[in-house]
C-alpha positions in Angstrom: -11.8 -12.1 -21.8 -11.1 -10.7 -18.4 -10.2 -7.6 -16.4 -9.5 -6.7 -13.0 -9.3 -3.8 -10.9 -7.0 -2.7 -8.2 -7.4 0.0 -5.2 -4.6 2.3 -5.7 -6.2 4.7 -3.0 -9.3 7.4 -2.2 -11.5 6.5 -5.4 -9.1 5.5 -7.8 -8.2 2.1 -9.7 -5.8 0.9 -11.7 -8.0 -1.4 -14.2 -5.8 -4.0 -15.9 -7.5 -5.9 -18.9 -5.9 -9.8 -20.1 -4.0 -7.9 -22.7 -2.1 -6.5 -20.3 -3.2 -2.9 -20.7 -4.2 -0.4 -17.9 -6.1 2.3 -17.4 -6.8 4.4 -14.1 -10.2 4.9 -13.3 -11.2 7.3 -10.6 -14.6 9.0 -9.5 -13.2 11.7 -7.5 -15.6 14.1 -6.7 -12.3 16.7 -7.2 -11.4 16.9 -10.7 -8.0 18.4 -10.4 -7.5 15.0 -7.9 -8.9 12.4 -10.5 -6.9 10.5 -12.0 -8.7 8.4 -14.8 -12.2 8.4 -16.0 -14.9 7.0 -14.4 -15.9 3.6 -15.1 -19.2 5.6 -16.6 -17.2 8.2 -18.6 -15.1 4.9 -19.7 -18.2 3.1 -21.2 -18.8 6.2 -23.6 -15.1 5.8 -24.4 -15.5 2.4 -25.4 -18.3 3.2 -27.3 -17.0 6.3 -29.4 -13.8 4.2 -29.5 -15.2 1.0 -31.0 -17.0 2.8 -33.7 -14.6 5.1 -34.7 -11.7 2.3 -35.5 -14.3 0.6 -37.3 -15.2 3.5 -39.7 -12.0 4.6 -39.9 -10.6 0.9 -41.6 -14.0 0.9 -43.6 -13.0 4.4 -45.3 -9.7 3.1 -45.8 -10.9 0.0 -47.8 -13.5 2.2 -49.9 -10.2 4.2 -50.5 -11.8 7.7 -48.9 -8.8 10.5 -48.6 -9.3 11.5 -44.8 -7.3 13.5 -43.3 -8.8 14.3 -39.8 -11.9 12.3 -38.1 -13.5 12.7 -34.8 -16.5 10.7 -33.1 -18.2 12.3 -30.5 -21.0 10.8 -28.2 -23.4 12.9 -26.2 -25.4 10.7 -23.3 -28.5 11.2 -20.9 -28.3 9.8 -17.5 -31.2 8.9 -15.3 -32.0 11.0 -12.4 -32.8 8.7 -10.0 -29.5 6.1 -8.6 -28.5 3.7 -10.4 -28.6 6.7 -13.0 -27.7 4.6 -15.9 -27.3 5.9 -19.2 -30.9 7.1 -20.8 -30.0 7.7 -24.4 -26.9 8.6 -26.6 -26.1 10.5 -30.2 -23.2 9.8 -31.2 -21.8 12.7 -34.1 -19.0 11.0 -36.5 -16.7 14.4 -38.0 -14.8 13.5 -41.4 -12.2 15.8 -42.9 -11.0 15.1 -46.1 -11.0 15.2 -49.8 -13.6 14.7 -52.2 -15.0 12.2 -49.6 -18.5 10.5 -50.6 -21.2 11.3 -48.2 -22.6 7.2 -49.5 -19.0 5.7 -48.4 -19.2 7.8 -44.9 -22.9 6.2 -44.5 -22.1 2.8 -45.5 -19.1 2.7 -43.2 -21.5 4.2 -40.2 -24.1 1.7 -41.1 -21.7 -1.1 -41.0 -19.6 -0.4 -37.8 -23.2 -0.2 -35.8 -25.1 -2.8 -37.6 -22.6 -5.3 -37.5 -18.8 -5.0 -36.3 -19.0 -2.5 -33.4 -19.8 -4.9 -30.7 -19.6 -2.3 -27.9 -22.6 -0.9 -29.7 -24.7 -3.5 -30.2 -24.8 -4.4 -26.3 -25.5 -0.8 -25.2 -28.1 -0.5 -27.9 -30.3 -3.0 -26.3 -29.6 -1.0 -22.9 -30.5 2.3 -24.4 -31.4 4.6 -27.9 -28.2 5.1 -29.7 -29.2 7.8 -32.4 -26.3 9.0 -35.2 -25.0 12.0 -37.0 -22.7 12.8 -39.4 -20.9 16.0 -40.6 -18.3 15.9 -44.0 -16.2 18.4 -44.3 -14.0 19.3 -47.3 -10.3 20.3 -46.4 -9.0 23.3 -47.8 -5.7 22.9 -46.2 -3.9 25.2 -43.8 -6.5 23.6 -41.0 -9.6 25.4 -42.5 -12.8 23.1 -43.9 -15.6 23.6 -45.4 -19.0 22.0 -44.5 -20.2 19.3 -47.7 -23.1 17.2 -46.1 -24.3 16.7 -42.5 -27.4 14.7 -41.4 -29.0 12.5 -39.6 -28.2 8.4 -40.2 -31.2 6.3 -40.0 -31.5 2.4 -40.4 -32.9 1.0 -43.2 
């Protein structure tokens, strides 16, 4: 795999990956003047990313009626330069119908345990803890909380 970067101008980059695909990354102090994400803000991305497409096509297998799904991560920077990333939580949000709080768990524990390879290289960088919340839809955009917790290795 490879990736490569290009100055477009001030602090901004257009980062092309050997699929083809771009991004713009930028570290403009200004944020009405950025014009990507930071290659820091990125890595989260990649993170909450990865994850997410692997629980979503686990749910899908085990059949799970979603209908909205969100992945949020939440990270601690050092304070001192090179202020790497610290520690993570990352929350997984799933929306749906009659959903089983096991099948949400079991596609968690799979996407960090074993396909999410984003994951398992920043996990040996820093802690990586997970929540979950399961909601119920009630249609009309309003939920209803079922389960929330805390997702801990066995």
């Amino acid at each position: 795999m490879d990736a490569k970067v290009t100055w477009k101008k001030n602090m901004a980059f257009e980062a092309v990956a050997d699929s083809g695909m771009s991004i713009m990354l930028d570290s403009n102090s200004d944020p009405a003047q950025r014009q990507g994400p930071s290659p820091m803000e990125l890595i989260l991305m990649g993170l909450v990313g990865c994850t997410a497409m692997d629980v979503v096509s686990i749910l899908e297998k085990k059949k799970q009626d979603k209908t909205a799904f969100e992945v949020k991560v939440h990270a601690e920077r050092g304070e001192e330069y090179p202020k790497p990333y610290t520690r993570a939580e990352i929350e997984y949000q799933v929306t749906g119908h009659a959903l089983q709080e096991a099948a949400v768990l079991r596609a968690i524990e799979l996407s960090i345990q074993k396909y999410c390879p984003v994951h398992h290289m920043l996990s040996k960088a820093f802690p990586i803890s997970q929540r979950y919340v399961i909601f119920e839809d009630e249609g009309k955009g309003a939920r209803k909380l079922v389960a929330e917790g805390i997702y801990k290795a066995e």
